[in-house]
Backbone as CSV, one residue per row, in Angstrom:
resi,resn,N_x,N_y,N_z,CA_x,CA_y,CA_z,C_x,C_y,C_z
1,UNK,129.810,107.906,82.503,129.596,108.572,83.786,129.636,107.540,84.908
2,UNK,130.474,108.080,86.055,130.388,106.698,86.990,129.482,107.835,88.479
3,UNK,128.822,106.637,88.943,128.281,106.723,90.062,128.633,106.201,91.127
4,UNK,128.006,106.123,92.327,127.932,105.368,93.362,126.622,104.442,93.621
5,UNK,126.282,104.123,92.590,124.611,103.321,92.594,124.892,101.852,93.532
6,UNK,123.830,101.684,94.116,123.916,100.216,95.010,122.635,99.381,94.102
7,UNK,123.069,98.899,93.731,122.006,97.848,93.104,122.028,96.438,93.894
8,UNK,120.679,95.918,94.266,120.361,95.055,95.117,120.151,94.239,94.144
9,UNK,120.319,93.202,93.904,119.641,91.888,92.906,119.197,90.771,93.713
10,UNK,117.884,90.393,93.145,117.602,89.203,93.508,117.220,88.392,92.272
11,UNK,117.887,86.940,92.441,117.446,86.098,91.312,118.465,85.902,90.401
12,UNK,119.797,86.242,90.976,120.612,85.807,90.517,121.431,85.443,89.813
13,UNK,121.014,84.113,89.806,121.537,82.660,89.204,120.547,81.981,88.060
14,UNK,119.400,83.103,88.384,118.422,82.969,87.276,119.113,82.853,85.439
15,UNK,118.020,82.889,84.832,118.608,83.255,83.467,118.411,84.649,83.135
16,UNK,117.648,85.346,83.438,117.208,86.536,83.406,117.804,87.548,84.268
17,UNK,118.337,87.160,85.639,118.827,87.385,86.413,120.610,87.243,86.282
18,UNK,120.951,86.193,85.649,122.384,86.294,85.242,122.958,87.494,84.256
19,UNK,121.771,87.459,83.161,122.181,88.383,81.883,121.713,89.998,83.355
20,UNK,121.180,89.647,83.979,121.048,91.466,84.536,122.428,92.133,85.000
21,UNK,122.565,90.874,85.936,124.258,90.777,86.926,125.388,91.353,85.976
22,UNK,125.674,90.788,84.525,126.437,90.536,84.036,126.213,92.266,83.051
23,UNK,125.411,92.854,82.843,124.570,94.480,82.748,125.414,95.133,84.029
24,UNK,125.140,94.586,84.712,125.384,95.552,86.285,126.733,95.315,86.529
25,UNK,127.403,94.680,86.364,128.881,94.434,86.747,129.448,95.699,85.734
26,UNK,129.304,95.200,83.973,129.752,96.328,83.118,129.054,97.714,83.316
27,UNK,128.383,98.488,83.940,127.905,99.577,83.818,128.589,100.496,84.889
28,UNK,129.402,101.459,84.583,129.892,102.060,85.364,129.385,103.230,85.875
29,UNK,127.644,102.817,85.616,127.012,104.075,87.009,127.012,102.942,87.986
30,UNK,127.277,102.180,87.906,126.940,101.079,88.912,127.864,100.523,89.450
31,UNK,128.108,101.000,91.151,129.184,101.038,91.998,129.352,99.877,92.823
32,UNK,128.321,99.114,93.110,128.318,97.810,93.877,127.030,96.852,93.058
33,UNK,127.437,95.990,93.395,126.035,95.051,92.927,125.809,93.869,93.878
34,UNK,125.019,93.987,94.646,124.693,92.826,95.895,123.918,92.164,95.681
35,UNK,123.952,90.898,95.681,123.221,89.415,95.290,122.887,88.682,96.392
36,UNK,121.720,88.204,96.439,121.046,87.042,97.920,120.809,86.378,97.409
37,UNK,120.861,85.023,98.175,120.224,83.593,97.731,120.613,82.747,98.014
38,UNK,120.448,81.834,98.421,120.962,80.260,98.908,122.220,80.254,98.198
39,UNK,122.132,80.520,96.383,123.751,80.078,96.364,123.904,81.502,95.444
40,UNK,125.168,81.345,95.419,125.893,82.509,94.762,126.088,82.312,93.035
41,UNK,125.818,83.394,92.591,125.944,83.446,91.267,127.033,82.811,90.696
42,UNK,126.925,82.281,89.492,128.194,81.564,88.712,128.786,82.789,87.486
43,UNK,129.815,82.474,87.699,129.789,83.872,86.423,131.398,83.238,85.896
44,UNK,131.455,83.928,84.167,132.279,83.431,83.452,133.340,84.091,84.227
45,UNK,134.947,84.168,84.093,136.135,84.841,85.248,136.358,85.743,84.469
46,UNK,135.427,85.771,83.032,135.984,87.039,82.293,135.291,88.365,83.208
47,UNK,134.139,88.059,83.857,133.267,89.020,83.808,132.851,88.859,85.530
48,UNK,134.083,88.382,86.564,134.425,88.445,87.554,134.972,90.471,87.984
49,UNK,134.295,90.630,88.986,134.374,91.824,89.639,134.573,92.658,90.893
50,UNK,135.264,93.392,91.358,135.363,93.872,92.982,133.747,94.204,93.418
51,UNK,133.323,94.933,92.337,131.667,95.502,92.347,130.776,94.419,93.109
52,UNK,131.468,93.171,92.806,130.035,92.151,93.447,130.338,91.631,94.914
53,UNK,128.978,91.666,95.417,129.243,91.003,97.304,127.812,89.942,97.109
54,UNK,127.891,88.665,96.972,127.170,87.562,97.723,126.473,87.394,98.905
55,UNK,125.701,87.390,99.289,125.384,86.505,100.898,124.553,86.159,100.793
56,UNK,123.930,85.148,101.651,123.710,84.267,101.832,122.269,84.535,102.007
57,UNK,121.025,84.229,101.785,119.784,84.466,102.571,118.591,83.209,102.226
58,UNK,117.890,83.270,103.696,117.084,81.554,103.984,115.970,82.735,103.404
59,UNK,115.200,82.350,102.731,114.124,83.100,102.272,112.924,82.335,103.527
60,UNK,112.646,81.511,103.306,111.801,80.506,104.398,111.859,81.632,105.785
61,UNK,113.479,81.476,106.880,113.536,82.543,107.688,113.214,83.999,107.666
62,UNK,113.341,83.871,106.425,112.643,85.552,106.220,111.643,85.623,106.309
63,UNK,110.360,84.879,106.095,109.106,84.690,106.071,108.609,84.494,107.449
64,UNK,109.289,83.726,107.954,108.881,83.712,109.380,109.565,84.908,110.187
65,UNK,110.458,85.121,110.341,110.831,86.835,110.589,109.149,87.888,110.455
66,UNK,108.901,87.827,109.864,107.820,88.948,109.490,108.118,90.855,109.829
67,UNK,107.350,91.102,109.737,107.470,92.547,110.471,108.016,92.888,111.497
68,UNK,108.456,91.936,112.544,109.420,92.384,113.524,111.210,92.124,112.962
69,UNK,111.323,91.810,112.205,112.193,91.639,111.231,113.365,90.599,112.095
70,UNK,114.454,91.062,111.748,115.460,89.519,112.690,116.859,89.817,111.614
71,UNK,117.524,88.565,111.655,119.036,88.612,111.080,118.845,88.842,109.308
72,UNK,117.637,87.498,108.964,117.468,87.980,107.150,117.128,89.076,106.791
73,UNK,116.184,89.753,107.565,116.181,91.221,107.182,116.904,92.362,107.415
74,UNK,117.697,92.213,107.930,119.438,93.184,108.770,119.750,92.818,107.461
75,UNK,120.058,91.722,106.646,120.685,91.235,106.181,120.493,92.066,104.733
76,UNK,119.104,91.797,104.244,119.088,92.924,103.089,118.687,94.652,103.504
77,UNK,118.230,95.369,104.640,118.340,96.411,104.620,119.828,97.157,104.752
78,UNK,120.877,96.236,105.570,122.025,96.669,105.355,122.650,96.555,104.112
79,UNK,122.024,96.184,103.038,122.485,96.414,101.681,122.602,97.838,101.352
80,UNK,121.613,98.536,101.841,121.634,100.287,101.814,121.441,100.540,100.021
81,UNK,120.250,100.164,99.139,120.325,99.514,98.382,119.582,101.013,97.490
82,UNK,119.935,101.521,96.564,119.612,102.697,95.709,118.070,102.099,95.022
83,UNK,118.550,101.088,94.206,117.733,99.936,93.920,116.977,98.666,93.939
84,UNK,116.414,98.304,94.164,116.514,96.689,94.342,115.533,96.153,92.639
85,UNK,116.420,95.157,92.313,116.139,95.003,90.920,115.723,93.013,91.632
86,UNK,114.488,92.637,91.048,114.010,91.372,91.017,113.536,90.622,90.115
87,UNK,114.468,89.703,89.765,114.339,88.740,88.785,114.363,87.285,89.362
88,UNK,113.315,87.161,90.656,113.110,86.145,91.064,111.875,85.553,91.011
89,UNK,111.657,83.890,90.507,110.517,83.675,90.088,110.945,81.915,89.971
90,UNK,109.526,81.191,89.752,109.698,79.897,89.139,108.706,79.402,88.093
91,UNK,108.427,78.097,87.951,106.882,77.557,87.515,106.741,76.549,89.222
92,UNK,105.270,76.222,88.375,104.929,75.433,89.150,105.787,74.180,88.994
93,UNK,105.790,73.639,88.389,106.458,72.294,87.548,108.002,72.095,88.567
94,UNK,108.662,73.490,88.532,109.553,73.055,88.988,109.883,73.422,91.027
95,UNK,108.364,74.055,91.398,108.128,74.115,92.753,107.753,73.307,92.966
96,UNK,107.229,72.460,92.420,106.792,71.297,93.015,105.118,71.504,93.510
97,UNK,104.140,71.779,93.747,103.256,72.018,93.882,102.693,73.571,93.643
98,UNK,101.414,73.938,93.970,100.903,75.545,93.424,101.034,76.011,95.069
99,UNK,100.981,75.967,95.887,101.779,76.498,97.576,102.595,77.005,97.112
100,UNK,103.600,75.662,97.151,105.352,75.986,97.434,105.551,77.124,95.699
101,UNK,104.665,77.495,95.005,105.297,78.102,94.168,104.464,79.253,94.254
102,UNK,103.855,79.302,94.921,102.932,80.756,95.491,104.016,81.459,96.508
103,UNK,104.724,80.343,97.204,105.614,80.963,98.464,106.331,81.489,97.274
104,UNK,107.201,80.737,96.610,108.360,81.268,95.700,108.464,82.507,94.877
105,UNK,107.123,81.991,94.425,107.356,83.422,93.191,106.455,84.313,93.783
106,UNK,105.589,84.272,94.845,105.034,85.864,95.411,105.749,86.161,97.124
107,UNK,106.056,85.206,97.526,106.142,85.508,99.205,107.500,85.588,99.399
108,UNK,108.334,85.626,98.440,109.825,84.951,98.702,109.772,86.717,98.152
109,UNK,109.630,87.217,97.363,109.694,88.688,96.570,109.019,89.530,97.334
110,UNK,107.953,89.552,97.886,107.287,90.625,98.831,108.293,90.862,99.848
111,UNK,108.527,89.697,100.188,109.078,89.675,101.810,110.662,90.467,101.464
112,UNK,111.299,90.325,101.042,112.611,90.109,100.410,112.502,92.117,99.903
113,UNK,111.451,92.423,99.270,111.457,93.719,98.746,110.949,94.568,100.381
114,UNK,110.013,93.884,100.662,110.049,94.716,102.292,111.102,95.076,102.934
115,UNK,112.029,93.623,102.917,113.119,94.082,103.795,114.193,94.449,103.792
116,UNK,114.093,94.737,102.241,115.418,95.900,101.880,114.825,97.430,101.325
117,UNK,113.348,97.780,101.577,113.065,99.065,101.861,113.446,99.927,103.145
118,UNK,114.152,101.215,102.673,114.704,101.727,103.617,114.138,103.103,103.821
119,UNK,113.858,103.295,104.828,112.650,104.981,104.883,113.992,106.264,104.439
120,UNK,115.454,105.966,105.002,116.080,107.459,104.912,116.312,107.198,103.503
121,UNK,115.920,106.538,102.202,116.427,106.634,101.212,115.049,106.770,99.930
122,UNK,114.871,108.386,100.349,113.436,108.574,99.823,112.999,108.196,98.106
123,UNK,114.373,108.247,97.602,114.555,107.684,96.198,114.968,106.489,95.514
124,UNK,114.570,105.693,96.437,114.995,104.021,96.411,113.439,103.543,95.299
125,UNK,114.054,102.946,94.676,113.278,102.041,93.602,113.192,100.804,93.293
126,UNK,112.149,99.979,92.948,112.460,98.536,92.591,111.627,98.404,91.308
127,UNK,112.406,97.479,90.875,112.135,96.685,89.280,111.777,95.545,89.511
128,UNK,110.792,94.914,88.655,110.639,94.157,88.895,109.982,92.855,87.519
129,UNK,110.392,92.381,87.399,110.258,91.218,86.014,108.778,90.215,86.058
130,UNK,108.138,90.795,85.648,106.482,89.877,85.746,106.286,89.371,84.699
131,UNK,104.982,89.755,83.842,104.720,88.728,82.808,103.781,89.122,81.917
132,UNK,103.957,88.988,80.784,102.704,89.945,79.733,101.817,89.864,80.187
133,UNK,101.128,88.301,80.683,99.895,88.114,81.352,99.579,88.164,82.630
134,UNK,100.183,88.963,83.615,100.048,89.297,84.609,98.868,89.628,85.196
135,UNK,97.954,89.335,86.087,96.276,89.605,86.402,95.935,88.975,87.763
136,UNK,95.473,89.376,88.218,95.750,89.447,90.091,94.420,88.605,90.137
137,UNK,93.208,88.770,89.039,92.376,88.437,89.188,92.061,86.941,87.562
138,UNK,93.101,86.412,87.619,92.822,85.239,87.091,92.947,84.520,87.303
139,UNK,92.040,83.346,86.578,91.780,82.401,87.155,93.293,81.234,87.026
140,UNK,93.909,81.077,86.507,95.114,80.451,86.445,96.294,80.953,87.538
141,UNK,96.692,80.138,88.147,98.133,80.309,88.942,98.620,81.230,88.496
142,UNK,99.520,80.784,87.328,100.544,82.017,87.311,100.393,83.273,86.925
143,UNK,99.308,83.908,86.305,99.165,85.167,85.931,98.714,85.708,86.941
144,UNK,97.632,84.949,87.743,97.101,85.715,88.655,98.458,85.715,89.941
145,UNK,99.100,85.344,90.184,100.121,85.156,91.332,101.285,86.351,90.612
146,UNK,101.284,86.625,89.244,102.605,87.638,89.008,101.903,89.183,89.278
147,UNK,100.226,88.971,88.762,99.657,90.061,89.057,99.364,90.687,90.856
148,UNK,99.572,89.614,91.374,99.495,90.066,93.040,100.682,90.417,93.755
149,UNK,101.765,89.917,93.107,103.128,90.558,93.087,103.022,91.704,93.055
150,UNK,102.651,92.014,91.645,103.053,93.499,90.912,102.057,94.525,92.016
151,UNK,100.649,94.057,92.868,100.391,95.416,93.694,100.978,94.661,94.986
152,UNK,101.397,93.911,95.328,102.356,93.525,96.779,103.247,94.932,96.521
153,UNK,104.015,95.421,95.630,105.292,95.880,95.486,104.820,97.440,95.652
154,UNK,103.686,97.126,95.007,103.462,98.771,94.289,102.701,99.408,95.519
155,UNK,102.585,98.131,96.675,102.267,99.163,98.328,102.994,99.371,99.342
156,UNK,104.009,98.947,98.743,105.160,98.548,99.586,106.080,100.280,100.244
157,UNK,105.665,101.690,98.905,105.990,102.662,99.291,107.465,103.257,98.878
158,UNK,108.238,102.091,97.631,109.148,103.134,97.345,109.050,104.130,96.338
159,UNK,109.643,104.555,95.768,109.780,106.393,95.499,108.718,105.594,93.993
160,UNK,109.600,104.609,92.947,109.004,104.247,91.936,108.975,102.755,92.116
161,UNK,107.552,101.885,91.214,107.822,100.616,91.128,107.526,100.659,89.773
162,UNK,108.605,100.152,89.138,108.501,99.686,87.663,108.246,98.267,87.080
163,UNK,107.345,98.117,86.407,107.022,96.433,86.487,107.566,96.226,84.780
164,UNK,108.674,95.072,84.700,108.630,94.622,83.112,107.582,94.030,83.142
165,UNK,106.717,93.898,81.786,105.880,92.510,81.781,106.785,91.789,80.184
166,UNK,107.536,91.169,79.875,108.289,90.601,78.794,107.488,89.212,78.150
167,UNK,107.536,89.572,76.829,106.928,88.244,76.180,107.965,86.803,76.860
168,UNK,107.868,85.982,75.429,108.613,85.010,75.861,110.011,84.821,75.773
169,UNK,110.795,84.843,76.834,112.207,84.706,77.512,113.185,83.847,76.791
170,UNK,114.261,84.432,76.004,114.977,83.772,74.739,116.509,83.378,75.212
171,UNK,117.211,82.807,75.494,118.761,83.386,76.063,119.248,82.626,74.719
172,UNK,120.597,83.965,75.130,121.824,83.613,73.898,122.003,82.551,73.833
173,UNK,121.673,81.606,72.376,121.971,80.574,71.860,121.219,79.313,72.271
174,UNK,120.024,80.031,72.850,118.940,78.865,72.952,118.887,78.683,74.919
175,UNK,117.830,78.205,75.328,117.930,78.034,76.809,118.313,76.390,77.129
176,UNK,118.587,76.014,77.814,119.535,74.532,78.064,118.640,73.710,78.066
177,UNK,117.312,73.156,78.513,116.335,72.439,78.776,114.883,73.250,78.740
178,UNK,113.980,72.365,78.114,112.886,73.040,77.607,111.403,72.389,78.025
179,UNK,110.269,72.587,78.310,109.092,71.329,78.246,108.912,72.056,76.926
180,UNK,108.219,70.669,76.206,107.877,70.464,74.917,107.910,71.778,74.208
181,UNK,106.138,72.282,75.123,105.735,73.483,74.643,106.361,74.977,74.462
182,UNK,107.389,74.687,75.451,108.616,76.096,75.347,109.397,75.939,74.291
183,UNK,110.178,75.045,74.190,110.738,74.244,72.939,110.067,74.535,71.645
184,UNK,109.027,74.627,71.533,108.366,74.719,70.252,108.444,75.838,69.749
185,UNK,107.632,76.919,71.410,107.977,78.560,71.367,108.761,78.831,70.968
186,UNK,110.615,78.755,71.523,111.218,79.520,71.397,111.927,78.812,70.038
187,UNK,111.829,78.146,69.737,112.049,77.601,68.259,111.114,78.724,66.935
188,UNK,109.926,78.517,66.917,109.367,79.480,65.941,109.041,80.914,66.406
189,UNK,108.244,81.284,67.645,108.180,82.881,67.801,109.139,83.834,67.082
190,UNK,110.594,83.604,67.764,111.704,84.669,66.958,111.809,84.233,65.721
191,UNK,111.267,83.373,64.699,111.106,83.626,63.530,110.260,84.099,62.939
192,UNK,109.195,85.039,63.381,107.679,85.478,63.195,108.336,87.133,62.929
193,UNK,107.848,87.476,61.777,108.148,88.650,61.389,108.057,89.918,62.563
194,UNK,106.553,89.500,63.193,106.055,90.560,63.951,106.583,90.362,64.982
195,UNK,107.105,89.071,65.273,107.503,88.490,66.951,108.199,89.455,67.404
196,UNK,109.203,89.946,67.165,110.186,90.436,67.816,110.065,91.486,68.688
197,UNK,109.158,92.609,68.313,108.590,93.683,68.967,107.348,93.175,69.871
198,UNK,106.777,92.219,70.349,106.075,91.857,70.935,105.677,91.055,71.382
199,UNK,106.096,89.345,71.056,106.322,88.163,71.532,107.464,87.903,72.383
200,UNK,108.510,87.933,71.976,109.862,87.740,72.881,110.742,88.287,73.220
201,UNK,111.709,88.456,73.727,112.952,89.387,73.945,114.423,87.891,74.222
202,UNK,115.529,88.707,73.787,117.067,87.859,74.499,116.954,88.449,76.141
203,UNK,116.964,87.719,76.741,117.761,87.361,78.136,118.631,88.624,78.329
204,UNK,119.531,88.614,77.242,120.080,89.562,77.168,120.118,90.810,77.242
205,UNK,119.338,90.987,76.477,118.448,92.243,75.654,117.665,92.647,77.249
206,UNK,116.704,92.067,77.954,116.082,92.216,78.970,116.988,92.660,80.295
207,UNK,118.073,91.851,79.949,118.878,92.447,81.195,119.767,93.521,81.868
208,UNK,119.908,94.114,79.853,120.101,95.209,79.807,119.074,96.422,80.273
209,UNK,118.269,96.771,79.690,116.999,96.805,80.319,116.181,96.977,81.530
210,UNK,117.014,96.056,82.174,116.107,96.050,83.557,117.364,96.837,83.978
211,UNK,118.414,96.964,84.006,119.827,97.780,84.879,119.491,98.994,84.540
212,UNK,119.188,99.627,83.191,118.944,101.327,83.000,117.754,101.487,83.647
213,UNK,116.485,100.782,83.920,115.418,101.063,84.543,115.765,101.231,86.269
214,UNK,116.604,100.060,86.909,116.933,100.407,88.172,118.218,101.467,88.914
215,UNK,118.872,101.602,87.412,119.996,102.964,87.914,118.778,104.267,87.512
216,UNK,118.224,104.399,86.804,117.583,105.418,86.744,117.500,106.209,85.438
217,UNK,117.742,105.439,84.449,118.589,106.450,83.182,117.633,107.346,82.860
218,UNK,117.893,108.636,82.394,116.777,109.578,81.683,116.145,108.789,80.737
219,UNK,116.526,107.963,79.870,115.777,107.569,78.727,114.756,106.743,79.075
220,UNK,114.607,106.701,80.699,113.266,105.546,80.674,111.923,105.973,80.798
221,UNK,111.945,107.518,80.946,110.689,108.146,80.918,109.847,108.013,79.567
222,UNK,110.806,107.843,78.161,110.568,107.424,76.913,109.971,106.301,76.930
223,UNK,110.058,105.317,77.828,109.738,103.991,77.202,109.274,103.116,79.023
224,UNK,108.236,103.960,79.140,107.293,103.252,80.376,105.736,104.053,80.322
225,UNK,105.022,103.475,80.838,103.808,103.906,80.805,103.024,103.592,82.103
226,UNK,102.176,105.202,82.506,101.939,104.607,83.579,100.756,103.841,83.856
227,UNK,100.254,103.022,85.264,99.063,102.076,85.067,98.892,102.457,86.733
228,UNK,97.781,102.480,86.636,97.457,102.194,88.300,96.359,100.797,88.831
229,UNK,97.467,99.822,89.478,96.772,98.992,90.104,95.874,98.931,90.726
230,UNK,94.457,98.292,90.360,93.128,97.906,91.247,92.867,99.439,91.901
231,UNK,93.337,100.929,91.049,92.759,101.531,91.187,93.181,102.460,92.564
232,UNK,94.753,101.891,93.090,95.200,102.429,94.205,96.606,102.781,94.158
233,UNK,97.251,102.144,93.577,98.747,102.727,94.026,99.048,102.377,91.948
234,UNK,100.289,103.331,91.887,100.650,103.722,90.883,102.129,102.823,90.028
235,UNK,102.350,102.438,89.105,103.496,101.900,89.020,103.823,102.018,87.226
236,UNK,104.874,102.127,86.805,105.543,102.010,85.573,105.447,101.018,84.635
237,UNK,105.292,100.948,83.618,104.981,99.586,83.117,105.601,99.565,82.025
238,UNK,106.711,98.823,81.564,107.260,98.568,80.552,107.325,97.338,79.469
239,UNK,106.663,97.406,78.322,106.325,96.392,77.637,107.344,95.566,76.705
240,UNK,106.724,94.384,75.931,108.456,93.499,75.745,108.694,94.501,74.613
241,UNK,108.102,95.403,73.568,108.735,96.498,72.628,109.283,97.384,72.858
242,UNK,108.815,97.949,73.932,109.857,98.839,75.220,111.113,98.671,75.667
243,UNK,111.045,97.175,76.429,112.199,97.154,77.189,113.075,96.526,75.796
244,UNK,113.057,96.690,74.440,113.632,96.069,73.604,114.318,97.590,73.234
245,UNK,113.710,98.776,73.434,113.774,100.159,73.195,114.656,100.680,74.242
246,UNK,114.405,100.414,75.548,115.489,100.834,76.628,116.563,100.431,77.114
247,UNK,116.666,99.068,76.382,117.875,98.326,76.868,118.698,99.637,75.610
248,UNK,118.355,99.386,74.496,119.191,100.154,73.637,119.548,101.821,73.967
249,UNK,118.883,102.166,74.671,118.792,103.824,74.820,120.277,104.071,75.723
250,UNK,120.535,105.714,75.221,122.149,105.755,75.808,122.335,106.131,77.303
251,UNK,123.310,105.875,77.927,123.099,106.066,79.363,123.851,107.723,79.702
């Protein structure tokens, strides 16, 4: 079945974010696929497409923009975006301090999902890639920073917010560079009998996944559950046995 779906992506050039792109290019409910970010996605020329448009966006300027909005935010509301699917994120390690990776992985995504919400498009949705341990109220950086994400989004007012939370992140044929402790992970987890349904997912597998959740497929009512944040706004929640279940489900 082909559509006219606008899928917004952020994150790219990510790993998680590449395997989504590369979902969204092949899916023919999916009519455009628009990408932001300092740089433009790399993609094999097999899997080069008319479907994809690039540009350019200072996330920093967007931040300072704020609510009176300016050129970065023209920039993603004129995406006119059905979806906006986000697979943008870092560590600390590689932000360089717990700030600059508070800006990154929560202020760079709030801001960025604000300003490609559009009021005449009452059925606009965003996805969004967090973390098993996601918790707004912990005491560690990163769980608590994916968990303040996940209600940043979920007040933000579009129609649905669907949050992955995915074990640990596997790509085809191993990921290129590792610290120790990831290295170790993704070395034994996917050999753990039980792992598979609940420790990790492929890159792959996830990115499939996250594209049927942001086109909309019927089969995702099967495989989300709902949760309501801190008790106020409502959002979808799909777990790493789930989205291992919906990437597979038929479109």
């Amino acid at each position: 079945m082909t559509t006219q779906h606008r899928l917004l992506l952020l994150g790219a050039t990510g790993e998680t974010g590449k395997q989504a792109l590369s979902a969204a290019l092949s899916d023919s409910r999916v009519s455009h696929v628009l990408t932001f970010g300092r740089r433009a996605p790399t993609l094999d020329p097999s899997t080069l497409s008319t479907k994809l448009t690039h540009s350019s966006l200072d996330f920093d300027a967007l931040l300072k923009e704020g609510s009176a909005g300016g050129p970065e935010t023209t920039k993603l509301r004129s995406a006119e975006a059905d979806s906006v699917l986000i697979a943008l994120g870092t560590t600390r390690a590689s932000a360089g301090s717990a700030e600059a990776f508070e800006r990154i992985d929560r202020e760079y995504v709030l801001s960025a999902a604000r300003a490609a919400r559009r009021e005449d498009k009452p059925d606009q949705r965003v996805v969004y890639v967090s973390s098993t341990s996601a918790n707004s109220s912990a005491w560690f950086l990163y769980p608590r920073s994916k968990g303040l994400t996940e209600e940043g989004l979920a007040s933000l007012g579009y129609a649905s917010t669907t949050i992955f939370r995915p074990g640990l992140l596997v790509a085809p044929g191993g990921r290129g560079e590792h610290r120790f402790a990831e290295s170790l992970a993704v070395k034994t987890i996917p050999r753990l009998r039980f792992g598979k349904s609940t420790l990790w997912i492929g890159t792959d597998t996830l990115g499939r996944s996250l594209v049927n959740a942001a086109v909309g497929s019927p089969a995702v009512k099967e495989y989300v559950k709902e949760e309501v944040l801190k008790g106020q706004h409502k959002v979808w929640v799909v777990s790493n046995a789930d989205a291992l279940k919906l990437a597979e489900a038929g479109k």
